[in-house]
N, C-alpha and C positions, 0 to 999 in steps of 0.2 A: 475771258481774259483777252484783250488784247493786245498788239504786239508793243506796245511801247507801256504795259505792266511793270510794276515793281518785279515780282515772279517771275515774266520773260525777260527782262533787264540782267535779272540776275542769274539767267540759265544762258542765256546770251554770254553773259559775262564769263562764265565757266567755260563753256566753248570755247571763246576766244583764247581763253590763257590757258598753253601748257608748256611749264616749265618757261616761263614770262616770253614766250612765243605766239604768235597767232597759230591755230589749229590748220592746217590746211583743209577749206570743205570743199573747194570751189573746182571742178574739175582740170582746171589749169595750172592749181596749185597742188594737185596729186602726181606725185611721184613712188616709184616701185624701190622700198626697203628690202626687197630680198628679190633681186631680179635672178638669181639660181635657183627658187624654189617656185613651183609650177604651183597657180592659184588660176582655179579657173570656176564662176560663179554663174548662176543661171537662175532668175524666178520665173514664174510659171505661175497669171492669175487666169482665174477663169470663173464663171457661172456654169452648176453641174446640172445636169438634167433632174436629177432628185438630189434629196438630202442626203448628206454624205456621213456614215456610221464607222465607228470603233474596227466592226472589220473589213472594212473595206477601206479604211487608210491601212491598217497592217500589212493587208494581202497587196496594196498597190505601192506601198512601199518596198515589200518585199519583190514585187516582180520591176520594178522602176531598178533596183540595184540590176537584176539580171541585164535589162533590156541596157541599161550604160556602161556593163562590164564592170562594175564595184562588189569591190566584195566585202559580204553582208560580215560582220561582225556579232550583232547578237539583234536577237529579234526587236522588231519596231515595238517601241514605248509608245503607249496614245494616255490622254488624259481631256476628259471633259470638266471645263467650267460653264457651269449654270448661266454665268452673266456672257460669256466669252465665243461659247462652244468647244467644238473638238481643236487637240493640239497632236501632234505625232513627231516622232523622231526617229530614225534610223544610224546607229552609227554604222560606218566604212572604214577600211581598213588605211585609204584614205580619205578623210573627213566625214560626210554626210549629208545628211537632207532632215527640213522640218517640212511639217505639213500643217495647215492651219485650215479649217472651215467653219463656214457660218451660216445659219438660218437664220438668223435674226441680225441685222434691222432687212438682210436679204440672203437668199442664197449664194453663197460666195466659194473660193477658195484660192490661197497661194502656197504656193511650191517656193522653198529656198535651197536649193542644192548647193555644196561648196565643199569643192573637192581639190587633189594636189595630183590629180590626176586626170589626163584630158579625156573627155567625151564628146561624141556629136550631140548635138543642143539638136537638129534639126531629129533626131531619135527619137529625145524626152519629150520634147513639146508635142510629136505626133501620138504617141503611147498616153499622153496623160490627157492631150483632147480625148482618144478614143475610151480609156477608161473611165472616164466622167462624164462620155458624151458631151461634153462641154462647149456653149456656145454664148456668149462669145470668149474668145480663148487671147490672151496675150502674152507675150514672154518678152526678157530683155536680158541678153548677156552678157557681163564682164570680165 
């Protein structure tokens, strides 16, 4: 499909209008709706040294809340899809983290943390290189 598709025309077009408004996507045109309430966002991709398994997202989920001071709510939910791979989730008491990994079309993996609660980013991104052994590693925070 490409970008001047009937489909992307019309998902373009949904985009654009809410509530007969442009959507703001563009970084300039992002502003803070609840600047009282503390949002603070961190992904986390990298390549693992091995294939990454059911528990060892649980158990890295659960020691990832330790290491950022969240408190664990109920044990990390994982689910594999055949086409997709592993998924994980953890909730927190505030917010949470998903965990996503792939072997196929490569070995991959992203971290989504989003919390209402501040952390050091410079914590999670060394903990989650070292538990994945993971090379090469990037994060980007908001």
């Amino acid at each position: 499909m490409t970008s001047s598709s009937p489909a992307s025309e019309l998902v373009r077009h949904r985009l654009l209008r809410s509530a007969d408004r442009p959507l703001a996507t563009a970084a300039e045109d992002w502003r803070d709706l609840a600047p009282e309430i503390l949002r603070q966002r961190l992904v986390i991709e990298g390549v693992p040294a091995r294939p990454v398994d059911d528990g060892q997202i649980r158990r890295y989920l659960s020691a990832l809340s330790r290491e950022v001071g969240m408190v664990q709510l109920i044990e990390p939910v994982t689910h594999r899809s055949d086409l997709y791979g592993w998924a994980g989730w953890i909730h927190w008491e505030t917010s949470g983290a998903h965990f996503y990994a792939w072997e196929q079309p490569r070995l991959f993996f992203s971290v989504d943390l989003y919390t209402c609660k501040a952390f050091d980013v410079d914590t999670a991104v060394a903990f989650t290189r070292d538990w994945f052994s993971a090379a090469p590693l990037v994060a980007k925070s908001f």
